[in-house]
C-alpha positions as CSV (number, residue, x, y, z in Angstrom):
1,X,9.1,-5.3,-6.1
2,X,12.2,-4.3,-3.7
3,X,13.3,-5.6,-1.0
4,X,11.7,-8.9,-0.9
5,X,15.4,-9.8,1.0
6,X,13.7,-8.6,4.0
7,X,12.1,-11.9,5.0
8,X,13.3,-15.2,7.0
9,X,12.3,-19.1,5.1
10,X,10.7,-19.2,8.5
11,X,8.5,-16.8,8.2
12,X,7.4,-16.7,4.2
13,X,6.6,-20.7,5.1
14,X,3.7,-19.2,7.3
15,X,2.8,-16.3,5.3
16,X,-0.7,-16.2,3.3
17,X,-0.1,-13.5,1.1
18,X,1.1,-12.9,-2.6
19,X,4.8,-12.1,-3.0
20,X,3.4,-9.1,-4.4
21,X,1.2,-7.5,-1.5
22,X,3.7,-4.9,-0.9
23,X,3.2,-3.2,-4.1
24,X,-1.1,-2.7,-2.4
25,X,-1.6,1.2,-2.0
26,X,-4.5,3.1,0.0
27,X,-5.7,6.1,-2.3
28,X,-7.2,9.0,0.4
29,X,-7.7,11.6,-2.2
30,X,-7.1,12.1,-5.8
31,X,-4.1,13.7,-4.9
32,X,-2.2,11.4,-1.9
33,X,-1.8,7.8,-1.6
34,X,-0.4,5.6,1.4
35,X,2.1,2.8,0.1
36,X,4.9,0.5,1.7
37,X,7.7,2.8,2.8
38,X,9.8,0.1,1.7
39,X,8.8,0.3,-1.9
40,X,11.1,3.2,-3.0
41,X,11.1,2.8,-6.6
42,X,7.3,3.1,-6.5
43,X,7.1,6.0,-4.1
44,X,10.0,7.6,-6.7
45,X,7.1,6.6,-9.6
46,X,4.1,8.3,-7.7
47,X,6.0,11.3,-6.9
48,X,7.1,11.9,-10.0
49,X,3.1,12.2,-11.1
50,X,2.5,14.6,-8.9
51,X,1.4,12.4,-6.1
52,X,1.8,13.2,-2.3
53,X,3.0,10.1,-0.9
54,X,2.8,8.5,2.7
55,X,4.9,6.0,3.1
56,X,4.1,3.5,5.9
57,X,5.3,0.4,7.0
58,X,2.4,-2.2,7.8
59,X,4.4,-5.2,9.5
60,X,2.2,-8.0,8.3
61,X,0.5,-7.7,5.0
62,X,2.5,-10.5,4.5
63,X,1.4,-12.7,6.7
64,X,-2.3,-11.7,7.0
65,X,-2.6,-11.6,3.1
66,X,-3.9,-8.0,3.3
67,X,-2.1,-4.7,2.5
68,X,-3.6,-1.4,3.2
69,X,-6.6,-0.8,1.0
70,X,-7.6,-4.3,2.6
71,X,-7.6,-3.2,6.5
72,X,-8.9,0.6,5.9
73,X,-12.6,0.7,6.7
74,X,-14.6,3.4,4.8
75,X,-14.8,7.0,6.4
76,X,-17.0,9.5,6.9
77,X,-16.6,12.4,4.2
78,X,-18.5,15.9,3.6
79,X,-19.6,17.1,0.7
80,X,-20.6,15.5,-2.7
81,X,-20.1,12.1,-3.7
82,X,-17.4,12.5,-6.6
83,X,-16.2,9.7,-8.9
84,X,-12.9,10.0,-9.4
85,X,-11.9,7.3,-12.5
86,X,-14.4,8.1,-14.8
């Protein structure tokens, strides 16, 4: 986890998520994945498997207690369904 410095007493006394929320990533395809753009070390890590990476920031995960998987809604895709961690 990096840069947990980032937040005020203030606000982590009102916050309802895990400490570790900003570690949550969004998978689009098999081959990109949105994450925290404050995460470096994990963006780094993805990279270096051949990931494309988006890096984001999403101001509140904190405080709502949801990262990005957890406020995506499901799209609308063509094609087949494929499983992809089979």
């Amino acid at each position: 986890m990096e840069n947990t410095g980032r937040y005020d007493a203030d606000y982590l006394s009102k916050c309802i998520g895990s400490d570790w929320i900003d570690m949550n990533a969004f998978s689009i395809n098999p081959n990109t994945v949105v994450v925290d753009r404050d995460q470096t070390a994990l963006i780094k890590l993805l990279e270096k498997q051949g990931l494309d990476v988006i890096p984001i920031k999403l101001r509140h995960s904190k405080m709502m207690g949801g990262g990005f998987h957890c406020v995506t809604l499901d799209i609308r895709r063509t094609g087949t369904l494929e499983r992809y961690f089979d």
